[in-house]
N, C-alpha and C positions, 0 to 999 in steps of 0.2 A: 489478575485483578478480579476484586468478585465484590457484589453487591448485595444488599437485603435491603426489599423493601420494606413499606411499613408492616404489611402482613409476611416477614421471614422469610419469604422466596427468596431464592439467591438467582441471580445471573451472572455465570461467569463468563471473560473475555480470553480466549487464547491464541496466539499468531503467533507465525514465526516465519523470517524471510529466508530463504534459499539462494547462495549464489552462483553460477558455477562461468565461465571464460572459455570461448572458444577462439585459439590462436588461428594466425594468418594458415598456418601448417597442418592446420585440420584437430592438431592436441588440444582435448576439454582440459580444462584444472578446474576439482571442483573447489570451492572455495567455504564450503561448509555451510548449515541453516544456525542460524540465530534466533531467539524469543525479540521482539522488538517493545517499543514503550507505546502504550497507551495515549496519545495526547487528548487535553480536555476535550479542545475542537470533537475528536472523533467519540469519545465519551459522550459529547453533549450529543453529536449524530446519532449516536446507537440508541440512544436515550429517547430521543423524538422519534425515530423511525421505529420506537414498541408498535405503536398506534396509527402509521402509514395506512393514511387512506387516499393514496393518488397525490401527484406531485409532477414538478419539472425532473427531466431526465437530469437535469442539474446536479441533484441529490443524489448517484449513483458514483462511488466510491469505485473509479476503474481506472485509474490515472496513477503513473510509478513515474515519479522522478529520481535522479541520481546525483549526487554531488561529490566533491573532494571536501569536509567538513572537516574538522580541528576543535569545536566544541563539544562540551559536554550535552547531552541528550537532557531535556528538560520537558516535561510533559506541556507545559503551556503556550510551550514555543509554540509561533504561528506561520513562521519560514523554515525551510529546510534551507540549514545555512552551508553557504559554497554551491547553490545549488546550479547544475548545466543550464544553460539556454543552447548552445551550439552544438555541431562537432558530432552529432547523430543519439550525443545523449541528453538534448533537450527530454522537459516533461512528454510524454507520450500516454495516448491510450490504449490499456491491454490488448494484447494479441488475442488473447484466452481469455474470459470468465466463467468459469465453471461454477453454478451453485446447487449444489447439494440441498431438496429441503422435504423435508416432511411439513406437509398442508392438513392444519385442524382446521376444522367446522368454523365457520365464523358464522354471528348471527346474520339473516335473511339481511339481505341487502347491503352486509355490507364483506370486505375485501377479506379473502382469505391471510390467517395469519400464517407466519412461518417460521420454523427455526430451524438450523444446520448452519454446513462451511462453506466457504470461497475459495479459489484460488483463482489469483488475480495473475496472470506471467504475461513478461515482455524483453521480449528480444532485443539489446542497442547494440550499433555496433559503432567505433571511433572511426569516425570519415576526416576526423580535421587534419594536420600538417604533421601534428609530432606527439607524442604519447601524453596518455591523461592519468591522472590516479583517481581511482573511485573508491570509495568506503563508506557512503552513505548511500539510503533509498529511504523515499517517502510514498507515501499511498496520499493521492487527490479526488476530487470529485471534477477537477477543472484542468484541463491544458492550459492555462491563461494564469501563469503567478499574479499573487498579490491586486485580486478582484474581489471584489465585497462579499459574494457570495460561496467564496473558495473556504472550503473544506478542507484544511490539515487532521486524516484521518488518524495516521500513525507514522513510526518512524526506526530507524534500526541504525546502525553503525557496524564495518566491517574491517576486519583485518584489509589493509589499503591494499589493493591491487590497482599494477601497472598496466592499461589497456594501451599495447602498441598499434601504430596505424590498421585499420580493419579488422582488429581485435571485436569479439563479441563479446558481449554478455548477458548472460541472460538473470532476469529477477522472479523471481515466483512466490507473492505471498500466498500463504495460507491461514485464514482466519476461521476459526469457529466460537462461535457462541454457546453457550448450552442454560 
């Protein structure tokens, strides 16, 4: 996705989710990395946070949900549909945030700006009774679905894998901006 302002600057957006499964038996399967979709929500966050000058930690885009979904990927979507509440793969917040930035000069007094990548990774692992299928993940600002102030940043869809009982998985976005 890429943008021009009115003065021609481009900002482009890039991500892509990583997934990979660690069985009861110790075996990884990696499950391969994907580009994921842009949603407006996180459009419209990227968009307000040019100009971050100090905020609630509310605004920090560190929360990976995981779902079994059947729809199609729609950037305006505002739920991650099928999405966990139970079972160890409720919404959760990152294990890891790594960001990557190069800091310009901002003027006297106020907040340095930044740009560079994230990576956002979080470990789930299936605690419930009997096996789950996964193929979606969402990026949050909130552990708390469906509250006024939550943030649907982005969203991916994956070839569905079977998490058996204490099945892992692990998720790792990576996002950069340029």
């Amino acid at each position: 996705l890429s943008t021009a302002d009115e003065t021609g600057q481009t900002i482009t957006y890039h991500a892509a989710v990583c997934k990979t499964i660690t069985r009861v038996d110790g075996t990884v399967e990696d499950l391969g990395c994907a580009p994921n979709l842009f949603n407006q929500d996180g459009m419209n966050f990227t968009r307000d946070k040019l100009g971050f000058d100090g905020g609630p930690a509310s605004n920090i885009i560190n929360v990976i949900a995981l779902a079994n979904c059947t729809q199609t990927q729609v950037s305006s979507a505002q739920v991650l549909c099928a999405e966990y509440t139970t079972a160890g793969l409720a919404r959760a917040t990152a294990d890891a945030v790594r960001l990557n930035e190069t800091v310009k000069i901002a003027a006297e007094g106020s907040p340095p700006y930044t740009a560079g990548n994230w990576t956002i990774t979080k470990q789930f692992t299936n605690t419930g009774s009997s096996a789950l299928d996964v193929n979606a993940t969402g990026l949050f600002n909130t552990t708390t679905t469906n509250q006024t102030a939550e943030t649907f940043f982005a969203q991916t869809t994956f070839t569905t894998a079977t998490l058996q009982v204490n099945d892992k998985i692990n998720i790792t976005w990576f996002v950069w901006v340029t």
